[in-house]
N, C-alpha and C positions, 0 to 999 in steps of 0.2 A: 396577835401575831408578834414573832420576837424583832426586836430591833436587828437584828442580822441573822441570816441560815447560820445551819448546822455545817462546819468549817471542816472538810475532812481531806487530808493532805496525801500526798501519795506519790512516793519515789523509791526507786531502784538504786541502789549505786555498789560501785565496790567494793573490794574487803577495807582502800584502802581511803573508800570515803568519794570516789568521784563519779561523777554522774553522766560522764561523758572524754573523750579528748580533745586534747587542744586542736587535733586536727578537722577537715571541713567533712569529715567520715564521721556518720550516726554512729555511736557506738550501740550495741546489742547487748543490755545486759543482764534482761528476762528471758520467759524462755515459754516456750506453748501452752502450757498446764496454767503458769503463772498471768500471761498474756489474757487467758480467759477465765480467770479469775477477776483480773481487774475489767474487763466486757462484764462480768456483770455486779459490782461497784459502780459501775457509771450508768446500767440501767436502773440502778436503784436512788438516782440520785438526780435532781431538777435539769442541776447545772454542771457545767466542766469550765474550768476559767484554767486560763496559761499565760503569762508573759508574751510581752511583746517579741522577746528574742525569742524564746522559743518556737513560735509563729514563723519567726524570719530563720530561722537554723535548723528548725526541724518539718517544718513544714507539715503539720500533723492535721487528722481529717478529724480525730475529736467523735467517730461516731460509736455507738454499738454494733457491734460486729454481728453478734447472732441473731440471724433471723428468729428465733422464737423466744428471744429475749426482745428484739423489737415488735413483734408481734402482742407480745402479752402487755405491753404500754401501750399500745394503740387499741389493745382490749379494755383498757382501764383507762381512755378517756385520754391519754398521755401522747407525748408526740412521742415516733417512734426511737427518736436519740433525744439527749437532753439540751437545753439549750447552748449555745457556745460565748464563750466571754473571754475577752484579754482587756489589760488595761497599758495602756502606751501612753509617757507623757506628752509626745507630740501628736503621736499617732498614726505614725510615718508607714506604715503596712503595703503590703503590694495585693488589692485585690483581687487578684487573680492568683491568691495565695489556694489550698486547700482548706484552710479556715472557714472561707466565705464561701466558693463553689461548690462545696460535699456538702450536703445533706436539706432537707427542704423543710429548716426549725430557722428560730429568731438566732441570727446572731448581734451580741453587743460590743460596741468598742466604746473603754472607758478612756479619756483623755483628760488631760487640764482646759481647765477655763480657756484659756487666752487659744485654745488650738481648735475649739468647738467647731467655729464659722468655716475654717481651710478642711477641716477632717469630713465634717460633713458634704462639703463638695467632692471630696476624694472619694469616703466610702461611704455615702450617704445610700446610694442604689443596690448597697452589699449586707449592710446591716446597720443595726441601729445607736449612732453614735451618741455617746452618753457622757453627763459632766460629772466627772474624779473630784472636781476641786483645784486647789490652786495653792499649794501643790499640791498632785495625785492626793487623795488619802485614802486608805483601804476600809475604816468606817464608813466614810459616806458610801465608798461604792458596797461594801454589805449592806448597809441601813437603801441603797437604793434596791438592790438585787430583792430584798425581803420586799421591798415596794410591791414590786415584779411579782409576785408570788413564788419564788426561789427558796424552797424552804431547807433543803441537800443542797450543800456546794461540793461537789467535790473540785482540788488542786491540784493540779500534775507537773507545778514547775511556771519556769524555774528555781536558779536560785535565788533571786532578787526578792520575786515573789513569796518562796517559802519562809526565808528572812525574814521580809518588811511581815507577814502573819503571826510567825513566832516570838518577833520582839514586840511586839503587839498585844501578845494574848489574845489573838484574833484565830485560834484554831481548838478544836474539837478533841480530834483526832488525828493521828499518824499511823501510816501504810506502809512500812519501810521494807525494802528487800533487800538482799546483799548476795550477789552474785560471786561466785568461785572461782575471784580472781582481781590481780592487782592491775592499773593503770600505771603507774609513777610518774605521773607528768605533772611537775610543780604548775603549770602554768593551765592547765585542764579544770573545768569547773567541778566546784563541790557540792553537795548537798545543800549547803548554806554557808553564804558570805559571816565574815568575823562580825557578831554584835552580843546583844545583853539579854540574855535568856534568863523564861525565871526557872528552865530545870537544870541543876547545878549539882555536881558531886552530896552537896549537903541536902538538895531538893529536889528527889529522884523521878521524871518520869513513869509512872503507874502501866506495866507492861500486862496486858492482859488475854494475847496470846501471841505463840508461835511455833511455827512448823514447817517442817519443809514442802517444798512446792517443787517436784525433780528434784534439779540441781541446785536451788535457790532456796534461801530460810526468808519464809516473810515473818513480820514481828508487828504487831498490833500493840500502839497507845492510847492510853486516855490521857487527855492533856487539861480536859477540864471539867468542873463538875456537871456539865449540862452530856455530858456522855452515856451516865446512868440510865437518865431519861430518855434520852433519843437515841445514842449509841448502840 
């Protein structure tokens, strides 16, 4: 078994790079065709992990949409969605979020040490609250996930999280789409926060497809050599 799943990342954003607005409005910026494309991405995949704010901003249910995509995992021994995971360093969640009440799989909440004993009182009856470290670190919770038998992770956010994966070297693969049309709101989230990547003008990313989805170009990476293999 590997020290960590197979790390596969997966986000939408603009032409002009963002992933959402500043405003308390979801932004929309998939589209049908592409929506169920990624339905069955995550049937093919253990796990779905998302950020704590995302959890709390988008309120998202994290299931497989198609019945005969969850049917055909329940055929092969699988629960019918995958399992669900966020990591929050306090842990601070409202369970009575969509996270925790949609679907009848494990869900995991990763926190720090010092937050274990308060988080488990809180969402101990909603799902199964797990030690990140101190601080958070996205190794141990992969090296614990692969524990789990989590062998597909797929990541849908945020930015925090596809950040802290990417300056990491803790990802696989990338699922990028770009929708046909600008944001401009300096203060609206991006794709990923400012840090220290190792793909760089000089060290290019390995694009290995794309095409249009409707209105939408999805674009497919290979970020690491374990892609060949598994990818």
């Amino acid at each position: 078994m590997s020290d960590r799943p197979y790390v596969l990342l997966k986000c939408a954003m603009s032409l002009d790079g963002y992933i959402d607005t500043a405003g308390s409005t979801r932004l929309i910026l998939s589209n049908k065709q592409d929506l169920d494309r990624v339905d069955a991405v995550r049937a093919a995949c253990d796990a779905i992990l998302v950020g704590a704010n995302t959890v709390r901003r988008d309120n998202p249910r994290l299931m497989v949409r198609s019945e005969a995509r969850r049917e055909a995992r329940t055929a092969a021994g699988l629960s019918a969605t995958p399992v669900k995971v966020t990591v929050s360093r306090g842990g601070d969640l409202d369970p009575t979020a969509a996270f925790f009440t949609t679907g009848d799989i494990e869900k995991i909440v990763y926190c720090e040490t010092s937050a274990i004993a308060k988080q488990r009182e809180h969402l101990g009856s909603v799902a199964t609250v797990a030690d990140g470290g101190d601080p958070l670190s996205f190794p141990r919770v992969l090296a614990d996930l692969a524990g789990r038998g989590i062998g597909r992770l797929l990541v849908e956010g945020g930015s925090s999280v596809h950040t802290a994966l990417l300056t990491a070297d803790l990802a696989d693969e990338l699922h990028l789409v770009v929708a046909p049309f600008f944001v401009g709101e300096a203060d609206a989230p991006r794709f990923v926060n400012p840090g220290s990547f190792s793909w760089t003008s000089t060290s290019r990313a390995r694009l290995v497809e794309v095409r249009q989805v409707g209105d939408v170009v999805f674009h497919r990476y290979a970020l690491s050599d374990r892609f060949a293999s598994i990818g």
